[in-house]
C-alpha positions as CSV (number, residue, x, y, z in Angstrom):
1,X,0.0,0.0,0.0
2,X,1.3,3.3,-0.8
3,X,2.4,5.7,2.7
4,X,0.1,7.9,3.4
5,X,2.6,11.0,2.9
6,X,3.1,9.5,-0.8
7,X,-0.6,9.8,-1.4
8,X,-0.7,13.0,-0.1
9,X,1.8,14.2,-2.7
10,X,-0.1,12.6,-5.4
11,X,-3.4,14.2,-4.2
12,X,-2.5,17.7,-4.1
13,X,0.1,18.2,-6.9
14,X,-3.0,16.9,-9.1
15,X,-5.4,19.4,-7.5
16,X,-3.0,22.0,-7.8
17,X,-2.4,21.5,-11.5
18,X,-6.4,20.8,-12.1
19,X,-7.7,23.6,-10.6
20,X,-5.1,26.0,-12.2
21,X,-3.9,27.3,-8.6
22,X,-0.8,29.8,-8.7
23,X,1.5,31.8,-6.4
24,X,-0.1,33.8,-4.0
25,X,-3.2,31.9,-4.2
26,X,-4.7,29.9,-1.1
27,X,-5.7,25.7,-0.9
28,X,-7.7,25.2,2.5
29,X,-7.1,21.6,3.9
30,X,-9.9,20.1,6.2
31,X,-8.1,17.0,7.9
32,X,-8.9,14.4,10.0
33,X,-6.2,12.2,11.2
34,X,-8.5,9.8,12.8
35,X,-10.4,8.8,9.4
36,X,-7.1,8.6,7.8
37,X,-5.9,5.6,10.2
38,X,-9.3,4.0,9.9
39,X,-11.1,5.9,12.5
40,X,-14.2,7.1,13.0
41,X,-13.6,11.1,12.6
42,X,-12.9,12.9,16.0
43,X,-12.2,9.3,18.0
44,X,-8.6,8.7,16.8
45,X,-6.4,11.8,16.3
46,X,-3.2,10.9,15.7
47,X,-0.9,13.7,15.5
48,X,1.9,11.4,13.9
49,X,-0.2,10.7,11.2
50,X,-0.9,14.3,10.5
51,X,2.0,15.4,10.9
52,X,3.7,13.0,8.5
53,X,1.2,14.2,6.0
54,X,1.7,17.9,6.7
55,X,5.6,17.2,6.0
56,X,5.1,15.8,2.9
57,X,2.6,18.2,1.1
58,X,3.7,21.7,2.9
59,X,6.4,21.9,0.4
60,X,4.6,21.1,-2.3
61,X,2.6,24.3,-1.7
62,X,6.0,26.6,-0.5
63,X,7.2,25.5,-3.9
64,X,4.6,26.9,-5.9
65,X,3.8,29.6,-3.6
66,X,0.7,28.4,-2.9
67,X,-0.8,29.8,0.6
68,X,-1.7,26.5,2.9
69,X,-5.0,27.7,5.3
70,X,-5.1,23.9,7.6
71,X,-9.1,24.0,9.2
72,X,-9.4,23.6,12.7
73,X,-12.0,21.2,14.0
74,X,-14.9,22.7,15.1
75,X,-14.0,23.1,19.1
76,X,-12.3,25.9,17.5
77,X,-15.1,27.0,15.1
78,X,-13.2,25.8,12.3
79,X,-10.8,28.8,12.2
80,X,-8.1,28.5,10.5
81,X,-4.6,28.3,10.7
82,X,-2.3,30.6,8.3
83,X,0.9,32.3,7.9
84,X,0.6,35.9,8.8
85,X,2.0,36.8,5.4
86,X,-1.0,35.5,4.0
87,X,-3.4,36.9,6.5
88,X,-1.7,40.5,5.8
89,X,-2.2,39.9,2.1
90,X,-6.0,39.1,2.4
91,X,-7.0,41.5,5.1
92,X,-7.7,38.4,7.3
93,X,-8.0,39.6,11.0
94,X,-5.9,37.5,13.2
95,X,-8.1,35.8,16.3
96,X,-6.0,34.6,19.9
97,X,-5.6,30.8,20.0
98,X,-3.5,27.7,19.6
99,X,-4.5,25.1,18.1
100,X,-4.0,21.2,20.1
101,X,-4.6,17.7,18.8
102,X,-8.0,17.5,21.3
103,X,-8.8,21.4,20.2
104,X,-7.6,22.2,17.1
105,X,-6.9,18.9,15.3
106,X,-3.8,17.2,14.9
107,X,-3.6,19.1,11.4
108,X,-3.7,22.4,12.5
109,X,-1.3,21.9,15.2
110,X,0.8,20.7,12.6
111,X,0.8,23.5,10.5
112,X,0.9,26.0,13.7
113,X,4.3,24.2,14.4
114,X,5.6,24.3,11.3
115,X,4.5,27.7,10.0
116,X,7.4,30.5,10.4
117,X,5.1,33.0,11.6
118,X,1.3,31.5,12.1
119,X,-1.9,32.9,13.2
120,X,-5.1,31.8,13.5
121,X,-8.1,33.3,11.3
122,X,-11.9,32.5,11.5
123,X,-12.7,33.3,7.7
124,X,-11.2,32.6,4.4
125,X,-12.1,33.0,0.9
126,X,-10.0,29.7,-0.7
127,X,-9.4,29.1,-4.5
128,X,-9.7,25.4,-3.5
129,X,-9.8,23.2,-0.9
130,X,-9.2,19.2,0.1
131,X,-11.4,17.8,3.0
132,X,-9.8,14.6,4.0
133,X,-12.3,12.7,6.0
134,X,-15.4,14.4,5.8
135,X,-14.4,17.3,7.8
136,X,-16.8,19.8,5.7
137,X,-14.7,22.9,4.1
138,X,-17.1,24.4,1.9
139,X,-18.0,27.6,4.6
140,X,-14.1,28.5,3.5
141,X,-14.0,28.2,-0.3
142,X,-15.0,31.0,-2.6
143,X,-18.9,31.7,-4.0
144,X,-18.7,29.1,-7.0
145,X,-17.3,25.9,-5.8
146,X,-16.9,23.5,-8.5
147,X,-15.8,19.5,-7.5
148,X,-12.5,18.5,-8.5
149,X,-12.0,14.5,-9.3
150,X,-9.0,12.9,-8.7
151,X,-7.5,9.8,-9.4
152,X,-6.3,9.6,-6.0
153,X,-9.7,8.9,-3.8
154,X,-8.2,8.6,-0.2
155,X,-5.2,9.3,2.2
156,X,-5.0,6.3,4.2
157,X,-8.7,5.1,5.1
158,X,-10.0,8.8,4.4
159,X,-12.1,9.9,1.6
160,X,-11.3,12.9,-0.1
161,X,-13.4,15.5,-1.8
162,X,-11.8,18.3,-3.5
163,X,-13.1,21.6,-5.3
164,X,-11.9,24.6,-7.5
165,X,-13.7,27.8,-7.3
166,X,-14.5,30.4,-10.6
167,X,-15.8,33.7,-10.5
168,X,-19.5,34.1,-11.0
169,X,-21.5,34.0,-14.3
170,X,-23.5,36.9,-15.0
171,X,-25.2,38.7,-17.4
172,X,-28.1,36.5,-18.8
173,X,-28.2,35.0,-22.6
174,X,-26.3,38.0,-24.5
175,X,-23.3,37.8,-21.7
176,X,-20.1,36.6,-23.8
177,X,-17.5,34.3,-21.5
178,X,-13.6,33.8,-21.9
């Protein structure tokens, strides 16, 4: 079977290309480590596991310059952990807390470890997003949310569901579109 940070890798390079994401752009991640071990979601956290994945796909996303927002579970609301660059650049106002495996999620305490200077946020407007496990990201992605297949369909034992967002239609019938 193939690791779980090799999967990773697979899953998000793929979105990245797929849903056109470029520098300065931001990918929210909703992750449960529990469903990822086989789990039910918020009975298992395994910080390992989430870590290991974090490790693997974080450079990924500092190659490209692609801003990583990780999703809190929802003892914290589901605010989200940034880097304050990319809170400065979005006008995201910063909100006191720290994310911990049992509040948090083992995700977000992995990428408030690993970020040079994180903060927490409690909105976002993503150009895409990965929920690994069920975890519900949606409330953080732009307007239009369009699903994104994969050929990668889980990290370990979780399920993942991906989308790319567009800017709105409008204009009715005589509207002409790039």
């Amino acid at each position: 079977m193939e690791s779980i940070a090799k999967q990773g890798v697979r899953a998000f390079e793929e979105l990245i290309e797929v849903a056109g994401l470029t520098k300065g752009q931001i990918l929210v991640v909703g992750c449960s480590s529990s469903e990822i071990v086989g789990e039910t979601i918020g009975k298992g956290s395994s910080f390992e596991t989430a870590n290991e994945l974090f490790e693997a796909i974080y450079p990924v996303l500092k190659e490209k310059g692609i801003f990583l927002a990780a999703q809190c579970c929802e003892h914290l609301n589901r605010a989200l952990i940034v880097e304050r660059e990319c809170a400065e650049k979005y006008g995201l106002d910063p909100v006191c807390v720290v994310p911990y495996p049992k509040a948090g999620g083992s995700f977000a305490t992995a990428a408030w470890r690993h970020f040079e200077a994180p903060v927490a946020v409690e909105h976002i407007r993503a150009h895409a997003g990965i929920d690994i496990g069920g975890v519900l990201i949606g409330m953080h992605l732009r307007e239009v949310a369009v699903p994104v297949r994969l050929s990668v369909k889980k990290i370990g034992e979780a399920s993942i569901l991906c989308a790319r967002t567009r800017p709105k239609l409008i204009g009715g019938e005589r509207a002409k579109y790039e």
